[in-house]
Each structure stands twice: as C-alpha cells, then as structure tokens.
N, C-alpha and C positions, 0 to 999 in steps of 0.2 A: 445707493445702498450702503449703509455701515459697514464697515468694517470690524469681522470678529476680534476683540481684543483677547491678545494671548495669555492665557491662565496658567497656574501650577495648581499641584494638591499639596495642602500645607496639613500635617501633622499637628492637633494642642495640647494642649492638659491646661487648666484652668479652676478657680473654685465658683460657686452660684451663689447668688442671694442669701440659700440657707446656710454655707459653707462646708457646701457636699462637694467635695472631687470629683468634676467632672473632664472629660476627655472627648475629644471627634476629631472630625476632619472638615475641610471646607476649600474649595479649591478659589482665587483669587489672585490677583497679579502681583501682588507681594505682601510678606509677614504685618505689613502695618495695618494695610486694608484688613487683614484677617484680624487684627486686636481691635479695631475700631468697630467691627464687627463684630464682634463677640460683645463686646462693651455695650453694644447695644440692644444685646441680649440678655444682660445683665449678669454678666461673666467677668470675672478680673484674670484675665490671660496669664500666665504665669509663664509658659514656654512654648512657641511657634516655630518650629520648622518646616522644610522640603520635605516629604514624604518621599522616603528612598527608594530608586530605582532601581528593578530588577537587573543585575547583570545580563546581557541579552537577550530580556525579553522570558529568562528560566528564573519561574519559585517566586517568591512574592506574592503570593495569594491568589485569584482566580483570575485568568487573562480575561483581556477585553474583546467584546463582541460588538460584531458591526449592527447600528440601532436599526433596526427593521420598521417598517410603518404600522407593524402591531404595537410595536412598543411605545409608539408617540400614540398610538389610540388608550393605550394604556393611561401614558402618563396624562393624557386628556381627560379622560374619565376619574382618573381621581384626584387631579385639582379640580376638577368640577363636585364632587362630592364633597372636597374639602371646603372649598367656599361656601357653599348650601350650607355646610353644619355650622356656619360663622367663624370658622377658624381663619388667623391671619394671613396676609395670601403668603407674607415672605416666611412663617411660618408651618404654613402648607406643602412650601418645597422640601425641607426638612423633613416632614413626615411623611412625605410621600418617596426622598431618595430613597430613607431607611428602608421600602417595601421592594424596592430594585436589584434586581439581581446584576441586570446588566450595566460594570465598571464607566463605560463608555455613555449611557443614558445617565445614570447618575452624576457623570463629571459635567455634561450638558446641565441637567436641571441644576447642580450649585454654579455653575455658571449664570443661566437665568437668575437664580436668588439674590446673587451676588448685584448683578444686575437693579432689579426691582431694588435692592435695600440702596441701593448707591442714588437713588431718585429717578430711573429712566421709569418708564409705561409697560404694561405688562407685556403688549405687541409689540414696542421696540425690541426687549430683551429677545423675545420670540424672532425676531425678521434679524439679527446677529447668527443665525441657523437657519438661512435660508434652503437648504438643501435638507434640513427635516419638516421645515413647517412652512407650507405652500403659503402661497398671497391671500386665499380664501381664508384656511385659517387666522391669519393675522390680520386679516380686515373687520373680519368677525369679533375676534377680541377686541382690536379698536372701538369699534362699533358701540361695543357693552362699555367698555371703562367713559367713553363719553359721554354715554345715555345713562352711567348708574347703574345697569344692567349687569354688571360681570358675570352674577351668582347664573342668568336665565341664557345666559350667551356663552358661556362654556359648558351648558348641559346640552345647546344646541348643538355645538360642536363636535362634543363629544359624541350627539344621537348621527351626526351625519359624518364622523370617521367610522364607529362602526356598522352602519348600514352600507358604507364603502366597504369596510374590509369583509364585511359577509356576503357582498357580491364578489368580491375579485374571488373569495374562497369558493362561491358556488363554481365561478368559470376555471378557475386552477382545477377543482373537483373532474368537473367535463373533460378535460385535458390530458389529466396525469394520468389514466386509464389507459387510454390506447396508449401515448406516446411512448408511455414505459413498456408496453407489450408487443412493439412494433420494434424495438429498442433490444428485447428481448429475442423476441422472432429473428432480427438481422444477425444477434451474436451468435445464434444455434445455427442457424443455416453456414453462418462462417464456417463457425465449428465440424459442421459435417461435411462441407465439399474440401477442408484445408484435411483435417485427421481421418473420416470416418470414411470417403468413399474412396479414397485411395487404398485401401485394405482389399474390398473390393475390388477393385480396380485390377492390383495382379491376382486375382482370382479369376476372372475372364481372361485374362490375358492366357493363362494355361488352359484356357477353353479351347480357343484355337478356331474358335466360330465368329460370325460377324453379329457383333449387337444390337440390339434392336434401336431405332430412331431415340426411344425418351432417353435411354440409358448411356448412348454414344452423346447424347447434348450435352448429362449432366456429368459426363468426364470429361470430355470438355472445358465444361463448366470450372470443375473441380482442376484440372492442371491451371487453369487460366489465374484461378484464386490462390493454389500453392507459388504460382509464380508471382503472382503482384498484391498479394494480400496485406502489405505494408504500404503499398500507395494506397490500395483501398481505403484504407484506416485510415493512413495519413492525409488522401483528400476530404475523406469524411468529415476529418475536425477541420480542416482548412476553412472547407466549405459553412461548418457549423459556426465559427468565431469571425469570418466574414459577414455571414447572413447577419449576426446578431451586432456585428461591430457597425454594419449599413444602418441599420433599426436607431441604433444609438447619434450616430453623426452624421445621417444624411435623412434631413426634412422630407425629402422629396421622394427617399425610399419609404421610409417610414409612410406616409402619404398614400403611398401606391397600393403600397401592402396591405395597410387595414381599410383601405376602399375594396382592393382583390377577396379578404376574408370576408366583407358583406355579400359575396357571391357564393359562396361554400356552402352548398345545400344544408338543413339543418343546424349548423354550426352558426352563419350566417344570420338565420333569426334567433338565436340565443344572442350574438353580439347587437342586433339590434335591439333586442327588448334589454337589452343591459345599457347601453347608450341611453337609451327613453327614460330609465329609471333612474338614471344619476342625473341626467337632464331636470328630472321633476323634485328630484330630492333635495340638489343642492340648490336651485332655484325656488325653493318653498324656503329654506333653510334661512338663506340671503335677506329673501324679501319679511319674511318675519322676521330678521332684525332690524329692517328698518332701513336698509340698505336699498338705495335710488336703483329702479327698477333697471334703465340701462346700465348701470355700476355694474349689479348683480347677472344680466346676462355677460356681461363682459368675463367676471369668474367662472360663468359658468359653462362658457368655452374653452376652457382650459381642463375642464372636470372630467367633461364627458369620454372622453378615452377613445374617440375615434375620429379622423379626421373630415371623413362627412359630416358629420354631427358638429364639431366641432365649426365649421365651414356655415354651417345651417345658422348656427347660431348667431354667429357675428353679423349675418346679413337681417336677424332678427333684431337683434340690438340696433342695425343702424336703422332697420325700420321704423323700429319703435321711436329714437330720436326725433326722426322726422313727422313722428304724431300719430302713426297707424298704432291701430288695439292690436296687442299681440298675435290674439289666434288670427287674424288674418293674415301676420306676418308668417306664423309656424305653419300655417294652411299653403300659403307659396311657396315654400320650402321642397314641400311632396316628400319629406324624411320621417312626418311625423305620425301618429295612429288618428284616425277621426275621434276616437274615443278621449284623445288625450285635449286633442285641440277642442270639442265640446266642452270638459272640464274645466278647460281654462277658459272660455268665452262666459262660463256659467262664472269662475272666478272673478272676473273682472266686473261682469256685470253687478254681482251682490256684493263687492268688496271684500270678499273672503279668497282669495287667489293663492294665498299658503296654504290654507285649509284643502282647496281644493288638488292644488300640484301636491299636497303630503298624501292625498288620498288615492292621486295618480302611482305616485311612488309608490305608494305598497301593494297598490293592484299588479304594476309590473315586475315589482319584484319578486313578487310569488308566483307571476309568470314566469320568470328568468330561472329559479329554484324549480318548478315545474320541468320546464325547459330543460335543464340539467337532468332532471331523472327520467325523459323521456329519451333524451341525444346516450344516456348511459344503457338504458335497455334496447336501443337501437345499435349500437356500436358493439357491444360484447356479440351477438351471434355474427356480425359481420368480422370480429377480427378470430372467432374461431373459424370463420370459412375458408379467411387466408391465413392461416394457422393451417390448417387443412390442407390447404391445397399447395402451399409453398413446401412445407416441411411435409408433408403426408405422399407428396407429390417426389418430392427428395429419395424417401424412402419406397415408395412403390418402383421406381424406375432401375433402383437398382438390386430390385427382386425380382425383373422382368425375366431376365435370362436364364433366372435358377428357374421359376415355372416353366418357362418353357423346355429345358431341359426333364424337366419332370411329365411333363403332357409326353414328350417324346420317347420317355422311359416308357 
C-alpha cells in the first residue's frame, strides 16, 4: 500500500491569462510543486508561501473537523456530478473544495488534485487515504478509468455510498431512541435515591414506626447509592470504553457480539434485513461495473456489516470459484431470504443479475426503513412501562407510609 505523502497549505497571489489578480490556496509538498502547478493553469505565480499557523490551534479561521463518512459521500456525489457535466477532473476538485466547509476534507481533496495533476490514476490518489475510501470504492474508480467509464462509475458509487449512509441513518434512527431514554431514565433514578429520598428518609425516621417492605428496599437502595455513587458512575464508563475499546481491537469480540445481536428479538431482524440489503446493493453495484463476479463477492464481504453475513459470503465466493451458480451457493448458506436467492437464480439465468440484486436491494431496504418504524412504535410504550415502573415505582414506595398514616388517621 502507498505511502500518504506529506503535504502543506501554501498561500498565492498570482496574475491569469487575462491579467486579472488572482489569489487561493493549494496544499502541496513544497512552493515549487505549487508554481508548476499554477502554471499549468495558466497562472504566472507571483508569490507562494506556508499558510500560517494558528498559535495553538486559537484564531485563524474555522477549526478542523474530523471527516465523517457523510462527507466522503458528499464529496462522491459531486465529483460525480462534476465529470457528467464534462468538466475537468483536476478541475473538478477545485470546484468542489470551494463547496466544503470541512478544513480537513478540503485539505484531503487538494491533496488528491495534487495527486491526479502530478500524473498518478484517480484510484491511486483515492487508496493514499485509505482510512476514508474503502478498497470497494477504489476498485470501483479503477474499474471505470480502465474501461473509459469514469463519468458512469462514480455516479455508481456515489448511488451505493448513499444508500449506505441511509441505512446506517435508518438503524442509528432505531437506536438513539431508546438508548438516550434509558440513559436518561438511569440519570433520574440517580438523582432521586442520591438527593430526593434521603429528605424522606429522615421524615420516617421521626415516625418512629417500622416501614413498610417497598419503602425499607428503596432506602436501602438510596444509602447504598449516597455511598458509592461515584464507583457507579465511575464503573459505568469503565465498563462503557471497555465494551467499545473490545469492538474496535478484538476480532473475536467484535464476532461474538454481532452474531449475539442477530438473536435480540426484533432488533435482530432489522439487522438481518439490513445485512441482505447491503449484501444486494453492493453486489449489483460491483457486478455492473464489470467487476469479476468472485472479485466482487470478495468486496462484498467486507460491506456487509455483520460477521455472519460476512462469513456467509466468503464461503459463497469460494463456491462460486469452484464453478457452482451462486443461488445454490447462498441457498447453503441458510442466512439468506428464499426471495432473495430466487432473484438471483432468475438473474443468472436471463443475464441480468444487477438488475435483479438492485431490485433485491430496494425491496429490503424499504423493508429495513419499514422495520425501523415498526421496532420505533413497539419500543416507546415499552420504555414508558419501565419509565413507570422504575421511576413511578421510586416514587410510590416512598408515599407508602404517609398513606398509611393517613388510612390510620
């Protein structure tokens, strides 16, 4: 794999063809590359410098943000818009940094231009970032600058990052509902056994009578929290940047995990019909451009976002090598929908097998989006019930004794 070469941002001023004063920026590995560049713009560079750096990071214009995977869907779609209208490609990045707000994507894409105008391939400049532009995307660009294709192969591209990002959004959707409300529920309930029922608390205490079972739990409860309510917290997050630190650097956790979440009632087939759909989308994607069909499952193991699936696939791939028709390979499998695997047997048979996986894809994807609004009106009365009964249950128990005080009046 290449080696990113390290860049600066160089500051110009320069005159144009018609001898209008012009000014920008360009980032580049030094002030020469940047006039040789400009000059081939048809720019006579007049002055190049370092673009000054902010004293620690304060003032200097707007800080840099971390590029997000919306933002490479962004900048996908509109070099793909840009080349359909015939504009140049190393002129495309120009026009498209200007549209960026984010410092940090922008220093990326004149790094690419830089790239491209130096003589590399648009997918080499692209695989210099490999940690924003996966092997599928830049096999895909390959693909096109080979075949001629660029203009029909980055619209591809671009259709299959955001049908990607509008599934991850439907399942973040599904997610951030409860998780925030559960997140919310845990703060209040702190809140009331650490401040609220100790108030109480010596209020019964000048009772001088014995409390009833709920009410004796939840003081209890509530000294136990006044006393260790900072390991709580403090195991809480332990617990939380473990969990998430496993996910990240251990295979096998990671593995485990989204095998366990295919069991999670509900939840579980939302993540399988979302696995199916990236499965049909990036594999219609691939094989319409032209990409050798075990090539394209080989990507398309790495797409699918779950390690069953993921597993599924590779043994699909090695089938297919060894000469079996796919749906009989996805049919072994036992991960796949009968619906899906007909589709593809009907593909293969009439030579339309993109056609038919794009048409898979959009059936489950408005499955998965269905899905999401069915797992959303089944989740809210369930987390008012334990909203109910955590928090409602808090506050009944220590209204227990006042009633009965009162029945005894």
């Amino acid at each position: 794999m290449a080696k990113a070469t390290k860049t600066s941002m160089f500051v110009w001023e320069g005159v144009n063809r018609r001898g209008q004063a012009v000014k920008g920026e360009m980032s580049s590995m030094n002030s020469a590359l940047v006039k040789a560049q400009l000059r081939k713009q048809g720019i006579d560079p007049k002055k190049v410098k370092k673009a000054p750096q902010p004293l620690f990071g304060i003032g200097g214009g707007p800080k840099k943000k971390r590029i997000k995977s919306s933002d490479i869907t962004f900048f996908t779609r509109q070099m793909a818009t840009m080349v359909k209208s015939g504009v140049p490609l190393v002129q495309s990045f120009d026009i498209v940094a200007d549209g960026v707000d984010n410092l940090s994507l922008k220093q990326v894409i004149f790094e690419i231009r830089d790239s491209v105008a130096s003589g590399n391939d648009f997918a080499a400049a692209l695989k210099q970032h490999p940690n924003l532009f996966d092997e599928l995307t830049c096999n895909l660009v390959e693909s096109g600058e080979q075949a001629g294709t660029l203009e029909s192969m980055l619209d591809k591209v671009a259709i299959y990052k955001e049908k990607t990002e509008a599934l991850k959004a439907k399942i973040k959707k599904a997610m951030m509902y409860p998780t925030i409300t559960l997140m919310v529920a845990f703060a209040v309930t702190l809140v009331l056994l650490i401040k609220v029922i100790p108030s109480f608390q010596e209020m019964f205490t000048s009772f001088g009578s014995e409390l009833p079972a709920p009410t004796q739990f939840v003081v209890n409860l509530s000294e136990l929290a006044q006393q260790y309510y900072l390991y709580i917290l403090g195991g809480a997050v332990i617990i939380f940047v473990v969990f998430f630190q496993a996910l990240k650097t251990s295979p096998s956790f990671k593995d485990n995990f989204e095998r366990g979440m295919l069991q999670v009632p509900v939840l579980g087939d939302l993540i399988r019909k979302a696995a199916v759909a990236r499965y049909a989308r990036v594999l219609s994607t691939t094989f319409a451009a032209g990409v050798p069909l075990v090539d394209a499952l080989e990507s398309v193991s790495g797409a699918v976002g779950n390690s069953l699936y993921r597993d599924a696939v590779l043994n699909i791939r090695d089938d297919v090598a060894s000469g079996q028709q796919m749906h009989l390979a996805m049919r072994a499998t036992k991960v796949f929908p009968n619906m899906v695997v007909q589709m593809t047997s009907i593909g293969e048979e009439s030579g339309a097998l993109d056609t038919m996986l794009g048409k898979a894809a959009n059936y489950y994807e408005d499955e998965v989006d269905n899905a999401v609004d069915n797992l959303t009106a089944l989740i809210e009365p369930m987390i008012m019930v334990f909203l109910g009964v955590v928090i409602g249950g808090l506050i009944v128990a220590m209204y227990l004794p006042i009633f009965q005080m009162g029945s005894a009046i």
